[in-house]
Structure formats: C-alpha cells, structure tokens
C-alpha positions in Angstrom: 11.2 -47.3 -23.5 9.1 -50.6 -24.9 10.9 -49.7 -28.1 14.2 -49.5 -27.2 13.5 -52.8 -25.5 12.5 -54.4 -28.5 15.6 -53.0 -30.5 18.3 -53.9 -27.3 16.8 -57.8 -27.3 16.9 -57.6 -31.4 20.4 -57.0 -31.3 21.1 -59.5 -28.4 19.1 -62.2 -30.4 21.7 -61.6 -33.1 24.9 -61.2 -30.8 27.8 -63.3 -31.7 25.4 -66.2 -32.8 23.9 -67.7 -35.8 21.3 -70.0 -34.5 18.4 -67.3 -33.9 18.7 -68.1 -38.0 16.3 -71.1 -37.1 12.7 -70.9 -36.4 11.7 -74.7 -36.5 8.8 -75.8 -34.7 7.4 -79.2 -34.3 3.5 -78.7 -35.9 2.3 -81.3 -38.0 0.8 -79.4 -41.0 0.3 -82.0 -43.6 0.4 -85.4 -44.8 2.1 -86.0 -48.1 -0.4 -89.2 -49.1 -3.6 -86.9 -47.9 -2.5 -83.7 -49.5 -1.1 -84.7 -52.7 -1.7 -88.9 -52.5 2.0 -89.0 -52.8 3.3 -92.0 -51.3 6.3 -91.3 -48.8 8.6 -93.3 -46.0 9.4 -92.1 -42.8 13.4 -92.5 -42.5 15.0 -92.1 -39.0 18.9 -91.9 -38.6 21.1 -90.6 -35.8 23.1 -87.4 -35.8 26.5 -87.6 -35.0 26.0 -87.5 -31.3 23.3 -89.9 -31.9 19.9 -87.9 -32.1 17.1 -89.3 -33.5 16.6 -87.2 -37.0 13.7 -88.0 -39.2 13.9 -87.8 -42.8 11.0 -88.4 -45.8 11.3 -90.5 -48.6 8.6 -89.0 -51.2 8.2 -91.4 -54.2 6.8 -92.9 -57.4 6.8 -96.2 -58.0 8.6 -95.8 -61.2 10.7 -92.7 -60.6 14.1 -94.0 -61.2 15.7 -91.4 -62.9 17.3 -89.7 -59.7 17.2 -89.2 -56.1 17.1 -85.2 -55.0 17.7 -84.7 -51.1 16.6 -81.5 -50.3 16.9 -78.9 -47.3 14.3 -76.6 -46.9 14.5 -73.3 -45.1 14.5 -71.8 -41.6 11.0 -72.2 -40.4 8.3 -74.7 -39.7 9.5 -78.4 -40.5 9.2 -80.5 -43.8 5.5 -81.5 -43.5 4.9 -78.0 -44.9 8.2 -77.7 -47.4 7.8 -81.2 -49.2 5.1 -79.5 -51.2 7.8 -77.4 -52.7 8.1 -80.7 -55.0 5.1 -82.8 -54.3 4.7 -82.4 -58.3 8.4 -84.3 -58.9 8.1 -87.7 -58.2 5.2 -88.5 -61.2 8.5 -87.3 -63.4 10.7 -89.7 -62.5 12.4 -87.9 -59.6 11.9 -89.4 -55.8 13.0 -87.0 -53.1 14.5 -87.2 -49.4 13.3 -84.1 -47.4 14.8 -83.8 -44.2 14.7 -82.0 -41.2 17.9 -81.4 -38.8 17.8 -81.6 -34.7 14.2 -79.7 -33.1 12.6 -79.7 -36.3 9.5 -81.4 -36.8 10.1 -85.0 -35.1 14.1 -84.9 -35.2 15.2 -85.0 -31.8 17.4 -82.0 -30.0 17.8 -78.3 -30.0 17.8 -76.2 -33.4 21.6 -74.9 -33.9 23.3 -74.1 -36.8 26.1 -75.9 -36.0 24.3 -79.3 -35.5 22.3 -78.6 -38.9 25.7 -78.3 -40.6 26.8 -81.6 -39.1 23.0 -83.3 -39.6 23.1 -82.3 -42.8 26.4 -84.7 -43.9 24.6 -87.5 -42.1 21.4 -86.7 -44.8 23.6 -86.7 -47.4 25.1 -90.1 -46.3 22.0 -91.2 -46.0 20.5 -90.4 -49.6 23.4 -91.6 -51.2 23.4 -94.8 -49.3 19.7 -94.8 -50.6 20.8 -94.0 -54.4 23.0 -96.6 -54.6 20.7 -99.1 -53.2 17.6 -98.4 -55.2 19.4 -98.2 -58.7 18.4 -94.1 -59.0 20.5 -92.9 -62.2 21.0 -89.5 -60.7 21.8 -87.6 -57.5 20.7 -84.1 -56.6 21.1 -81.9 -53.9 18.7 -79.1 -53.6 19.1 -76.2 -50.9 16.3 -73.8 -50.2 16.9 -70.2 -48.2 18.4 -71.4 -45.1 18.7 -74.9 -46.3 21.5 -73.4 -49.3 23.7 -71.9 -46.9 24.0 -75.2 -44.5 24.1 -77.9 -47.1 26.4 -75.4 -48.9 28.6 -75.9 -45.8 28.4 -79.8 -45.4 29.9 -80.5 -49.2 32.8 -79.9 -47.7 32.9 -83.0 -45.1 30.8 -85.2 -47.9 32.8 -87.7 -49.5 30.8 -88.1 -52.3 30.1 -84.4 -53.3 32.3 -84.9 -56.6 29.3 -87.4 -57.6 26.4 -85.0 -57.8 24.8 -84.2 -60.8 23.4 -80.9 -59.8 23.4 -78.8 -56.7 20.9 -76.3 -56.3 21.1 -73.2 -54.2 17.8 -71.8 -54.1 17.0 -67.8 -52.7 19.8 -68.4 -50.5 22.9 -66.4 -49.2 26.6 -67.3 -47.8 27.3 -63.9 -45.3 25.6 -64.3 -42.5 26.8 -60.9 -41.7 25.0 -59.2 -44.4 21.6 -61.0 -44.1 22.0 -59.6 -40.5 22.8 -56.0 -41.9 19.6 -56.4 -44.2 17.4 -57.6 -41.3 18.2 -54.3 -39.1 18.4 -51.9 -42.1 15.2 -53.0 -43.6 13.4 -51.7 -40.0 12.6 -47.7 -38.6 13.4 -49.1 -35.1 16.6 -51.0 -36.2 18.0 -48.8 -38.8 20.6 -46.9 -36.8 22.2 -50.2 -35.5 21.8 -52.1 -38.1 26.1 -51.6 -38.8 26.5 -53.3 -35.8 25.5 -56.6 -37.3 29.3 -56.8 -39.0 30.1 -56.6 -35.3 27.8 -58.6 -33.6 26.9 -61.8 -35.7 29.1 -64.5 -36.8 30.6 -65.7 -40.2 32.0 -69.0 -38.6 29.7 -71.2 -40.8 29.4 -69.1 -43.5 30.3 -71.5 -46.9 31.8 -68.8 -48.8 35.4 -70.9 -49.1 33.4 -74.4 -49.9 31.3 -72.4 -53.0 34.5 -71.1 -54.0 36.4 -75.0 -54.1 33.4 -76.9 -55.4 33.8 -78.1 -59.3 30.2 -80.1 -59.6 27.3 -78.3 -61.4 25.6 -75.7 -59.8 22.5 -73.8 -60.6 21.9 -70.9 -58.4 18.1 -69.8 -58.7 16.8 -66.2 -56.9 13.4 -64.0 -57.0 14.0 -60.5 -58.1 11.4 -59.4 -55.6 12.6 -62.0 -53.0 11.6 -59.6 -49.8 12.9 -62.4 -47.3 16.5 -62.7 -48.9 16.9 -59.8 -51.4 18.1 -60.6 -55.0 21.6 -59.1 -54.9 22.5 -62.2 -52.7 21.6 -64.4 -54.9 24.2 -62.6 -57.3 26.6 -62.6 -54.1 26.3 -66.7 -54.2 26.7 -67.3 -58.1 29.8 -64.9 -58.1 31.9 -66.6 -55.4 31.4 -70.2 -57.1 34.4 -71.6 -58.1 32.9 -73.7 -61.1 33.0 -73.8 -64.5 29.3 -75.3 -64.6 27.2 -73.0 -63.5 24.2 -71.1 -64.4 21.6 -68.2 -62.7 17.8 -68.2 -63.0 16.9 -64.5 -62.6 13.3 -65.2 -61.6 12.0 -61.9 -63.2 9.2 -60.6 -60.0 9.8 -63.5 -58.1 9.1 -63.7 -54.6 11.2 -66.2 -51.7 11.7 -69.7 -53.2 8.0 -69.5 -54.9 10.4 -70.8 -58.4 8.2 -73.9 -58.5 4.7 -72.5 -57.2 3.7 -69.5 -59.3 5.1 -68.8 -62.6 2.6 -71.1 -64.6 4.9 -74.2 -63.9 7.4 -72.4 -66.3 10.7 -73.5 -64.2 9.6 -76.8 -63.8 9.6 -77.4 -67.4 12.8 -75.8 -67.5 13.7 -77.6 -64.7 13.5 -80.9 -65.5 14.7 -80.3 -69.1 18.3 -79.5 -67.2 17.8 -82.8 -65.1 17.8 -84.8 -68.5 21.5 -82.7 -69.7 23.6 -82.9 -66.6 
C-alpha cells in the first residue's frame, strides 16, 4: 500500500500542472566575492504584480565586451548557479543571474507561470543595464529549466531581435515528454507513466516561440545528460525556426556540466563564438 501511495501522489504532483517543475528554496549557499573574489551587485526589481525579485550583477571591472543574463535551472537559487560562470567575467563578459518569485530572496510563490512573466521583467532589466553601461554585446543564456521559460518570455520581449546569442542549455520545450521520461525512467511509475500526455500541461511550453525566433541560437546538450536525456536536446534544435543555429553534442556529458568538466574545452570554444556573432 505505501507504494501505491507514493505512485497515486506522483501522479497527482504532476496533474494538470507545471509548477511541481520548480524546486527553489531559499538557502544561502555561497558568496560570489568569498568563493571566487568576484565582485557582484545585488539588483532588486518588481515583478509584474509588484514582487520584490532579486537579481546579481557579477562583474569585472573591465568586462565590457557583453552583458549575458542568465536563468539557471529548477532547483536551489542562484547563489549556487552563478558559479556556472564565475570564470566569465575576467574575459570580458559581466553577467545578470537571476532568480524568479520564491527563489532565493525574490519574493512570492515558485510557479511557472510567474517565472515566465519574471523572466521578461529580467530581460528588461539587463537590457536596461546594457545600454547604460556601454556593454558591446547582449546574451541570453538558459540552463535546464531556465531554457524552457526564457525560451517562453522572447516572445513578450521587445528587444529579442537585438540579441547576439541565445543559449539553450540541456533544456527541453514538451513538458509532456519530460513528464513521460520522469515516470518511465522508475519500476514504481512505469506502468503510468502514459498518463503524463494526459495529466501534465503544454500551456507554457515554447515550442511555437523556438519555431518564430530568427536571432542566433546555439543549443548545447550532454549525451549522458541523466536529468534531461539527450534526444531533447535534439527535440529543441529541430523545432528552431533559424537560419543561425548550431548543436554542441557534448560527447559523455552529464546535466549542464558544459562549463565544469571537460578541461575548459567549451569555454574556449565558447568564447571564440562570442568574438563571431
């Protein structure tokens, strides 16, 4: 009986809902200045209904060649995902890290809906920020969970035709399918696991704003990626609608470790793309 339980309250998590997506919580566990003597701001704007959302600016005092505002992924809060690119700003690249409504010390209740909605406000923001601290170039980075929301929010940006480079990092656009994988991947959950088509929601998935957006994209995805397997990274880079695009195949990769293992292979690579787009 404990079993079946835990499958029945599984399945309800899941039912006709997209926010059991999020797992924020509000832990403070590091400092960007005593973990990596980065220097950083703390930013706090409103939401659209007004919640207090708190942002970081991470910087170098003579990083100047771009801005990246980037959304990390579905758990913890960004004092643990700004390492992701604590090694950036020495190269010229500042970065706004930012974390929607009951993350970290952004005010509210975690929903996917808000995050969508937080998310344009972020992107306001950093452009707002661009354009007043001279930064050449503007990127938008989205990390597992973070890809699929800001992925959503191009769509109300006005600006989005101005970015230099989105990335869309181990991410996925059918909320549907990652449910499918979740309950499939488990002995206990296997034999439901169809009814995810039924039970979860697709009514923020981004699949139509990939399809319509003409800026730069560079989809990047682990082949051993255990969190959000690999063919979905495949899924994302076939429904883009642009002619600039490209896919990093990270050959035994695991979830969004592109920057972390690999003997700082992608970074050189990346930042060689920065300096073309």
């Amino acid at each position: 009986m404990p079993i079946i339980l835990k499958v029945l309250s599984l399945l309800l998590m899941f039912s006709a809902c997209t926010n059991y997506f999020l797992l924020p919580d509000r832990f403070h566990y590091s400092d960007p200045r005593n973990e990596s003597h980065l220097e950083y701001e703390d930013i706090y704007f409103a939401s659209l209904e007004n919640l207090k959302l708190h942002a970081q600016l991470i910087k170098d005092k003579s990083a100047r060649k771009g801005l990246m505002v980037f959304f990390h992924g579905n758990a913890e809060n960004l004092s643990s995902h700004y390492l992701n690119f604590s090694w950036i700003p020495p190269e010229g690249y500042d970065y706004l890290i930012v974390d929607w409504r009951g993350y970290g010390r952004s005010w509210g209740e975690a929903q996917v809906e808000g995050a969508i909605s937080d998310s344009i406000k972020a992107l306001e923001l950093a452009w707002e920020l661009k354009e007043k601290r001279g930064y050449k170039k503007f990127i938008v980075y989205g990390q597992s969970m973070g890809g699929a929301i800001v992925a959503k929010a191009l769509s109300a940006f006005k600006m989005t035709e101005k970015i230099n480079l989105l990335v869309l990092d181990s991410t996925f656009y059918d909320y549907k399918k990652i449910a499918f994988d979740a309950l499939s991947g488990h002995f206990m959950t296997f034999l439901f696991s169809p009814l995810s088509y039924v039970l979860v929601t697709n009514e923020y998935s981004p699949e139509n704003e990939l399809k319509h957006l003409s800026i730069p994209i560079l989809v990047v995805h682990g082949t051993s990626d255990q969190t959000i397997p690999f063919k979905h990274g495949k899924d994302v880079f076939g429904q883009l609608g642009t002619a600039k695009k490209w896919f990093w195949e990270i050959e035994g990769g695991n979830h969004i470790d592109i920057f972390m293992r690999h003997d700082g292979k992608y970074r050189k690579q990346f930042l060689e793309l920065l300096e073309t787009i």
